[in-house]
C-alpha beads as a LAMMPS data file, in Angstrom:
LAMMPS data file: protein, C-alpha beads

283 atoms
282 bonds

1 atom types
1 bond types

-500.0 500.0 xlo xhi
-500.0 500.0 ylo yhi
-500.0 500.0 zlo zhi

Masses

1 110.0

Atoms # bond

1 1 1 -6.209 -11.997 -22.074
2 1 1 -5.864 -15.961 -21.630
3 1 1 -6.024 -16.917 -17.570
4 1 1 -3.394 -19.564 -18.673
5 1 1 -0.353 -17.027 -19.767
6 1 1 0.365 -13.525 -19.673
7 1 1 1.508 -12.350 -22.975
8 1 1 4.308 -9.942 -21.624
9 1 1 8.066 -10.582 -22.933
10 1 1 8.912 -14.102 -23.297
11 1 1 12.089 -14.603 -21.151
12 1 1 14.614 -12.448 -19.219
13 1 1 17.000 -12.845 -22.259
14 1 1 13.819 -11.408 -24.269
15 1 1 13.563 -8.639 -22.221
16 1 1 17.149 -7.601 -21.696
17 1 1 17.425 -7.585 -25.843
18 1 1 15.006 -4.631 -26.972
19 1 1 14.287 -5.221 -31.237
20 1 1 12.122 -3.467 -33.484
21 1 1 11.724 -0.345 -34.527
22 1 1 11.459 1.399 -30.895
23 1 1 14.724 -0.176 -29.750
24 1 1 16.563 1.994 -28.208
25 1 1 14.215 4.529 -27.061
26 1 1 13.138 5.638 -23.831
27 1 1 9.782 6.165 -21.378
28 1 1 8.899 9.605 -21.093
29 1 1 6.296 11.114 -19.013
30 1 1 2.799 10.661 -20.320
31 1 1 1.122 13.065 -22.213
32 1 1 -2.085 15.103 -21.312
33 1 1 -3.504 13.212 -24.111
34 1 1 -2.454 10.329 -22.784
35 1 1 -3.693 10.360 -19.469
36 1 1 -6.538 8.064 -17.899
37 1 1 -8.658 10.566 -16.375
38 1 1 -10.917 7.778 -14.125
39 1 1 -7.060 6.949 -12.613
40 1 1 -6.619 10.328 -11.730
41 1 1 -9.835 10.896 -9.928
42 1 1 -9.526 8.022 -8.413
43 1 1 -6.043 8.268 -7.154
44 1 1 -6.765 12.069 -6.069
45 1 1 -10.065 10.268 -3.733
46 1 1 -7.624 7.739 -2.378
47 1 1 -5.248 10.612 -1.294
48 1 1 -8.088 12.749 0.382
49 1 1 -8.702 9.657 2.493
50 1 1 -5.283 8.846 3.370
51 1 1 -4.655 12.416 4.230
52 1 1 -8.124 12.382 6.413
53 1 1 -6.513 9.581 8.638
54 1 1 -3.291 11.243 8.547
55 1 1 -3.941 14.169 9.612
56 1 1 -4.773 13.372 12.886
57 1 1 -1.968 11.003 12.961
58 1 1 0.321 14.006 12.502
59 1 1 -0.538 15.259 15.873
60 1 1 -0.673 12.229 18.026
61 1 1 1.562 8.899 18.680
62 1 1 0.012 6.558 16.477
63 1 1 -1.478 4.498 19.395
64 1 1 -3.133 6.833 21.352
65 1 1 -6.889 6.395 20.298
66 1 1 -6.685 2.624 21.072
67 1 1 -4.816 3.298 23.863
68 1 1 -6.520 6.136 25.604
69 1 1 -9.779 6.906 23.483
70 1 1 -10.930 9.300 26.274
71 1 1 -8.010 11.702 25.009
72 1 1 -10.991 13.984 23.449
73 1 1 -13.294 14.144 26.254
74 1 1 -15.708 16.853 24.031
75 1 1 -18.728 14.943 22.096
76 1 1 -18.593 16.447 19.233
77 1 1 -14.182 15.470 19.140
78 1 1 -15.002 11.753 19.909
79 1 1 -17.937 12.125 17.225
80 1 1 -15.210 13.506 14.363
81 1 1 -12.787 11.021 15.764
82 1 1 -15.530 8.091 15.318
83 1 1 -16.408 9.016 12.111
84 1 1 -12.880 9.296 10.589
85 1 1 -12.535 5.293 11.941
86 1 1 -15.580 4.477 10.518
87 1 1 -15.347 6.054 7.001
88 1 1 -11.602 6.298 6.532
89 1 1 -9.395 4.504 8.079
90 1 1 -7.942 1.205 6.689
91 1 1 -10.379 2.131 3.265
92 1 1 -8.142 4.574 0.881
93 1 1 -4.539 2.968 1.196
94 1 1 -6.501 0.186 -0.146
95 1 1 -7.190 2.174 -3.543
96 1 1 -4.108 3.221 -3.430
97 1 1 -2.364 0.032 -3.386
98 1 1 -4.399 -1.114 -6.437
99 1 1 -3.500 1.505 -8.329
100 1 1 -0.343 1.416 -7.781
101 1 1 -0.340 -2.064 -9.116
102 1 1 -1.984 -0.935 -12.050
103 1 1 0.393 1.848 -12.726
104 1 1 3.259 -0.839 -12.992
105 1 1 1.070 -2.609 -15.265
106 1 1 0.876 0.496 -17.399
107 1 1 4.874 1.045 -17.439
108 1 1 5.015 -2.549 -18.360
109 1 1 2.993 -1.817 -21.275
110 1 1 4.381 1.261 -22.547
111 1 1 7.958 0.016 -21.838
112 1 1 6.724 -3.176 -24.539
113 1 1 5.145 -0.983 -27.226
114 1 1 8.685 1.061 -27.009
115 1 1 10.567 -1.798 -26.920
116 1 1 12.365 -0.502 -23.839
117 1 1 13.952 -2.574 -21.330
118 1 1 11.852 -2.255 -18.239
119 1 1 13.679 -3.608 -15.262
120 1 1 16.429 -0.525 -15.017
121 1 1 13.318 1.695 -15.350
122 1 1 11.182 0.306 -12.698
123 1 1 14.332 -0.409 -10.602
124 1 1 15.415 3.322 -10.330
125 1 1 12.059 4.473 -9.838
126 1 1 11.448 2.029 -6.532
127 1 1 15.322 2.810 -5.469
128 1 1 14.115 6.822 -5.754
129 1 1 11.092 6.255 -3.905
130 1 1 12.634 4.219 -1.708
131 1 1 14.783 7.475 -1.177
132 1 1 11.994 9.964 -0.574
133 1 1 9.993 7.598 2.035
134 1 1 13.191 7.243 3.826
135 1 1 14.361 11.119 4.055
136 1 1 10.013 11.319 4.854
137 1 1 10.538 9.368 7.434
138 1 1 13.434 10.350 9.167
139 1 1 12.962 14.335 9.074
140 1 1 9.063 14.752 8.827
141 1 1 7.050 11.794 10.285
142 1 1 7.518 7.681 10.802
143 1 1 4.320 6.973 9.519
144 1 1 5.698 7.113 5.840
145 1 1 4.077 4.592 3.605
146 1 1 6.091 5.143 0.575
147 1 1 9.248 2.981 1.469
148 1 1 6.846 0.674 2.723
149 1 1 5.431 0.753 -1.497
150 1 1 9.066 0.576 -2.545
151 1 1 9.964 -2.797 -1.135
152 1 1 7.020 -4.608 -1.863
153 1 1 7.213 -3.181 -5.241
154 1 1 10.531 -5.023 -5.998
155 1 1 8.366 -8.112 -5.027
156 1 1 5.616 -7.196 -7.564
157 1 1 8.387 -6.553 -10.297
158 1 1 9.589 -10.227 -9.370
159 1 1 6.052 -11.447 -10.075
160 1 1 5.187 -9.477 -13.184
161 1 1 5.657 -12.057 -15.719
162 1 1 3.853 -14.899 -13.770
163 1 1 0.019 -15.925 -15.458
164 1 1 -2.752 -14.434 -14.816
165 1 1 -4.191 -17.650 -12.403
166 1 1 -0.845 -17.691 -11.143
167 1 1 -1.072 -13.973 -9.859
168 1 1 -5.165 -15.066 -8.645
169 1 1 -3.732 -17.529 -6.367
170 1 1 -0.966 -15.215 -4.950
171 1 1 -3.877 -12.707 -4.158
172 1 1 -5.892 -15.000 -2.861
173 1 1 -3.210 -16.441 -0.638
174 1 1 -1.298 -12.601 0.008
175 1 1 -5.169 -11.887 1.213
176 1 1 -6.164 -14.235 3.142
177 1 1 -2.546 -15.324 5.126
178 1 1 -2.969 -12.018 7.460
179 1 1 -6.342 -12.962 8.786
180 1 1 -5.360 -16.653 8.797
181 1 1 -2.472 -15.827 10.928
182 1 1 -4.557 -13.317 13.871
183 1 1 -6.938 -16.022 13.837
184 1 1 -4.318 -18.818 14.806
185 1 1 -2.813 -16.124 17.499
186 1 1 -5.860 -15.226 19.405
187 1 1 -6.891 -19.087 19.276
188 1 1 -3.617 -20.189 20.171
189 1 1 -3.607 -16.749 23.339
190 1 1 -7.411 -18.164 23.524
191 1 1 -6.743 -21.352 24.705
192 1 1 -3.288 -21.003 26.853
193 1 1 -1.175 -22.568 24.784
194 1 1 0.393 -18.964 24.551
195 1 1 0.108 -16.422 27.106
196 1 1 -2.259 -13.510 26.879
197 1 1 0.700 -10.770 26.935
198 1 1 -2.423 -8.709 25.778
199 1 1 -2.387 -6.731 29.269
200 1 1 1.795 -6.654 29.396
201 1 1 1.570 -5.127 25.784
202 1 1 -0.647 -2.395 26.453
203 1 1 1.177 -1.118 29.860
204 1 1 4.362 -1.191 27.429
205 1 1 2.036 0.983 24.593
206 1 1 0.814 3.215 27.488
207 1 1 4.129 4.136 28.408
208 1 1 6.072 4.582 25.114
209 1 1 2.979 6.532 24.543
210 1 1 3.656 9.350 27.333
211 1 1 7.413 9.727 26.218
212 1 1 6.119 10.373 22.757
213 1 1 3.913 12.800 23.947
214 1 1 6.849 14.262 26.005
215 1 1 9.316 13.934 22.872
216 1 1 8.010 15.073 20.572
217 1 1 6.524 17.903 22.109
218 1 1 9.533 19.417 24.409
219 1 1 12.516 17.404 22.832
220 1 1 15.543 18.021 21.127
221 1 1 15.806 17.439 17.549
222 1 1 18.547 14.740 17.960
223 1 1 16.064 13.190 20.876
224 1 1 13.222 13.806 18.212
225 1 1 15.079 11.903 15.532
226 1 1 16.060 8.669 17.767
227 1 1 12.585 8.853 18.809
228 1 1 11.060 9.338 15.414
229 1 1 14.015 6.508 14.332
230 1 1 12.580 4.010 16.308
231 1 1 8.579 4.501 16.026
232 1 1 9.610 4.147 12.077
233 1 1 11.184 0.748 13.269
234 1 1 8.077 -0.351 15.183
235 1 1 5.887 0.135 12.619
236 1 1 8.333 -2.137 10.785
237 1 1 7.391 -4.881 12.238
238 1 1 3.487 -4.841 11.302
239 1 1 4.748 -5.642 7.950
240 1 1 4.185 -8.786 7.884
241 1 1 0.065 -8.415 8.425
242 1 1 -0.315 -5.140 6.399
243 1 1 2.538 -6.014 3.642
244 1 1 1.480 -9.146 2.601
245 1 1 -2.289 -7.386 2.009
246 1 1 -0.732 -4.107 0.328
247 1 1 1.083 -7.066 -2.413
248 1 1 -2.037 -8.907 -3.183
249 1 1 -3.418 -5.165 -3.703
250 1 1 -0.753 -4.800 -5.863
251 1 1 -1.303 -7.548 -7.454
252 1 1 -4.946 -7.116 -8.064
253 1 1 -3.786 -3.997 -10.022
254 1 1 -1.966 -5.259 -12.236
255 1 1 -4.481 -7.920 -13.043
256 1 1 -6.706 -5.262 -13.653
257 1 1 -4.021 -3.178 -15.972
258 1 1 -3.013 -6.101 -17.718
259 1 1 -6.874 -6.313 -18.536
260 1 1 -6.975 -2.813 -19.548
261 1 1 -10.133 -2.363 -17.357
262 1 1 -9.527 1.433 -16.902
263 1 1 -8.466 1.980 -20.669
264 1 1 -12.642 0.983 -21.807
265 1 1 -14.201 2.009 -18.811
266 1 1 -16.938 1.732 -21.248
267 1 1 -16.658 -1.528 -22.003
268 1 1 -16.576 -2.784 -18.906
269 1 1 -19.158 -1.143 -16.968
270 1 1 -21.296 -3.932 -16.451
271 1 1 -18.303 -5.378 -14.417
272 1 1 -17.721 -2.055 -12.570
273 1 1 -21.453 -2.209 -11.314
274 1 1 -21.328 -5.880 -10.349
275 1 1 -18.509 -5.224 -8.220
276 1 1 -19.919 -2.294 -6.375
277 1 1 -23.359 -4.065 -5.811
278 1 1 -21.352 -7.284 -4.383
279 1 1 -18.670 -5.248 -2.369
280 1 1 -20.523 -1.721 -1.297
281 1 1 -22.312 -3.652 2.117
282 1 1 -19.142 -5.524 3.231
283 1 1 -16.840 -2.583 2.583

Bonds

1 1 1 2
2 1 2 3
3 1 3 4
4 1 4 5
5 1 5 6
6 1 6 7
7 1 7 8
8 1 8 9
9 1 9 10
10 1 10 11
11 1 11 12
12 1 12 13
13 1 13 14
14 1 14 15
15 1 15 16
16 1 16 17
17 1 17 18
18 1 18 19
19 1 19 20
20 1 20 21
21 1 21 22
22 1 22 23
23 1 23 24
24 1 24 25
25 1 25 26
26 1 26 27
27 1 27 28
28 1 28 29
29 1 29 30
30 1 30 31
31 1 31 32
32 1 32 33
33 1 33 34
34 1 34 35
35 1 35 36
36 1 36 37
37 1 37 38
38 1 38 39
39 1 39 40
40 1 40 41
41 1 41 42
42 1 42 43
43 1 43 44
44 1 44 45
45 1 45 46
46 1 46 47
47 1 47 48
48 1 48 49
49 1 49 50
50 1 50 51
51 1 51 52
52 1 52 53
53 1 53 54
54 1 54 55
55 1 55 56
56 1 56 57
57 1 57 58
58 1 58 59
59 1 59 60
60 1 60 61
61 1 61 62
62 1 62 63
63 1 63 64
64 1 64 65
65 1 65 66
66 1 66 67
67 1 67 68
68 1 68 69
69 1 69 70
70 1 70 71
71 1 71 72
72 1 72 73
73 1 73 74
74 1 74 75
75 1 75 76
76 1 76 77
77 1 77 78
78 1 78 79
79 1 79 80
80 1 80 81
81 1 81 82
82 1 82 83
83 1 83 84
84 1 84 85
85 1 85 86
86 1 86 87
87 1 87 88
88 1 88 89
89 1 89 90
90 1 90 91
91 1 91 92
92 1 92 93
93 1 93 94
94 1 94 95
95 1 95 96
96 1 96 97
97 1 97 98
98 1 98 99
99 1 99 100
100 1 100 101
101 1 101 102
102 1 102 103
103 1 103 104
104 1 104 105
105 1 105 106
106 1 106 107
107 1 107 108
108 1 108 109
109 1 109 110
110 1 110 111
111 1 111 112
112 1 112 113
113 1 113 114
114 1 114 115
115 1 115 116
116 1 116 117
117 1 117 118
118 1 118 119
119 1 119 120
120 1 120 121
121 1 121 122
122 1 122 123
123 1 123 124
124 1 124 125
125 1 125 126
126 1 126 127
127 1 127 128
128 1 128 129
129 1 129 130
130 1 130 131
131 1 131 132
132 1 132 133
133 1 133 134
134 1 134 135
135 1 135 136
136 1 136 137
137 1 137 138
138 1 138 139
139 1 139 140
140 1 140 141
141 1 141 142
142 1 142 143
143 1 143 144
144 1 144 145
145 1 145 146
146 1 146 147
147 1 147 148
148 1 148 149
149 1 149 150
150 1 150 151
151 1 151 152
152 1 152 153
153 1 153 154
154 1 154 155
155 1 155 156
156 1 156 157
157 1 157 158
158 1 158 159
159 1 159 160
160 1 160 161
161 1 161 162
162 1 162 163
163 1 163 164
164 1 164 165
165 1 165 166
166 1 166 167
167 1 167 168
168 1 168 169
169 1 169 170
170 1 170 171
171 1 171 172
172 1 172 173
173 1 173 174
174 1 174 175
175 1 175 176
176 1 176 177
177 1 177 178
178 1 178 179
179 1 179 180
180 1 180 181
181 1 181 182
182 1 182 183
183 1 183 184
184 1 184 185
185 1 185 186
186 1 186 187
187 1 187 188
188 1 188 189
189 1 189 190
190 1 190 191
191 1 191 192
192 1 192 193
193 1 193 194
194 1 194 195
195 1 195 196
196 1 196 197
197 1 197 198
198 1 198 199
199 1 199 200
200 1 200 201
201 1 201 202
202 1 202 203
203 1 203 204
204 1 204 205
205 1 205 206
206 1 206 207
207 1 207 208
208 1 208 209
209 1 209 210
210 1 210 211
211 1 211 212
212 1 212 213
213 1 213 214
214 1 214 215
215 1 215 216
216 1 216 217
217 1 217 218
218 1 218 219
219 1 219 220
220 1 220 221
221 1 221 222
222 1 222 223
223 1 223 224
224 1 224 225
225 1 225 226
226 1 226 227
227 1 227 228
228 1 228 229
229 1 229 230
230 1 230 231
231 1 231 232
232 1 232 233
233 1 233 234
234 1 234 235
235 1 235 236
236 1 236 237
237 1 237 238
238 1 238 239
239 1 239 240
240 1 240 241
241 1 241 242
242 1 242 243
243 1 243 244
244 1 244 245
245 1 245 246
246 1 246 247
247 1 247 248
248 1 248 249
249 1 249 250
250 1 250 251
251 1 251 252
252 1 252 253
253 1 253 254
254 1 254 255
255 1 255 256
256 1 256 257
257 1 257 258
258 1 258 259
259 1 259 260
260 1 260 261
261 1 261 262
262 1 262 263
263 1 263 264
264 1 264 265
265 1 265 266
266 1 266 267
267 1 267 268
268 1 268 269
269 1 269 270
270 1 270 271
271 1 271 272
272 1 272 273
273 1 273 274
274 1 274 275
275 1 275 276
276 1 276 277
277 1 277 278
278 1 278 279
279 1 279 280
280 1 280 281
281 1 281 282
282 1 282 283
């Protein structure tokens, strides 16, 4: 695969005019056969470690361990809860995002060896999941990630046909911008030219923290819903650090399916190892 160009349909007209001998058809779901078992393992290990951090999140306002980390007084509690920070916690959704990028990468290719039009396809499929993080996170729990996915995979979808340096310097960019950004706040807090509402913001956290607590545990289920309502709308507003990371993921995946990486695992092994022995100490 040139760096310069990625070989995908030619133009929007291109794309909205299927040809050939597969014109016409549709996707289907993928065959046993057809399966990449290394995606599968891998995507079942991300989920493991998403559901390790959720779990306790189930039980808990989100906040609470920065907030009050003396909520488990027992050693061996504050041990379990140290160990699910250290190990878990801000790792798996990371694997997850990437394959997720690589999935769309792997619709994008079926959808062009079937001669399918792919934007309907893709379109319905982020509008459905869109659907189920929305009914997720209004009747079960506001920590849903999956509407979250949904959005910024319409932004993907916009960037699919871009080159493959193109899509390098939206990673690197998408990557870096959230770090960039903290960095200019706490100098900015830092020096005075803002004020430290550091203090302000945690008396605020303390407190929505106790009516959670209260809420969830003794309210009604319309008091549960506003509650639930507006904890979904708070985490809304992180998306802006966490987003623009979860798109570069994205877009690291599809790099990597456009490269058919996970196709020849084989093949590429040597790469697999060089990345593990650079990235295993950092991560």
């Amino acid at each position: 695969m040139s760096d310069e160009a990625y070989s995908g349909p030619a133009s929007p007209a291109a794309e909205d005019v299927p040809t050939g001998p597969a014109a016409g058809a549709s996707l289907r779901p993928v065959g046993l056969a057809e399966r990449i078992t290394e995606l599968d393992v891998l995507r079942g290990f991300a989920i493991f470690g998403i559901f390790m951090v959720n779990l306790q999140m189930f039980n808990i306002p989100m906040t609470l361990p920065q907030i009050d980390p003396g909520y488990w007084p027992a050693a061996v509690d504050r041990a379990a809860n140290f160990m699910v920070s250290f190990l878990f916690q801000g790792k798996f959704y990371t694997i997850f995002s990437f394959l997720f990028g690589l999935g769309i990468a792997i619709q994008i290719s079926r959808a062009d060896a079937r001669a399918v039009v792919f934007r309907p396809v893709i379109r319905r499929r982020l509008l459905a999941l869109l659907g189920i993080g929305l009914l997720h996170a209004a009747l079960l729990w506001y920590g849903d990630i999956l509407s979250t996915y949904a959005v910024i995979g319409f932004l993907l979808v916009l960037l699919r046909k871009r080159s493959d340096r193109a899509l390098k310097i939206w990673f690197a960019a998408l990557f870096i911008f959230p770090l960039l950004l903290h960095l200019t706040w706490v100098a900015l807090t830092q020096s005075g030219v803002i004020p430290d509402m550091g203090p302000e913001i945690l008396r605020e956290l303390r407190k929505d923290m106790l009516v959670s607590l209260d809420v969830y545990a003794n309210g009604s289920w319309s008091e549960i819903f506003v509650k639930r309502a507006g904890d979904f709308g708070s985490m809304w507003q992180g998306v802006v650090f966490f987003g623009a990371n979860i798109l570069a993921l994205f877009i690291l995946g599809l790099l990597a399916g456009r490269r058919q990486l996970f196709h020849e695992v084989a093949t590429h092994r040597d790469l697999f190892r060089r990345v593990r022995n650079w990235t295993a100490g950092p991560g």
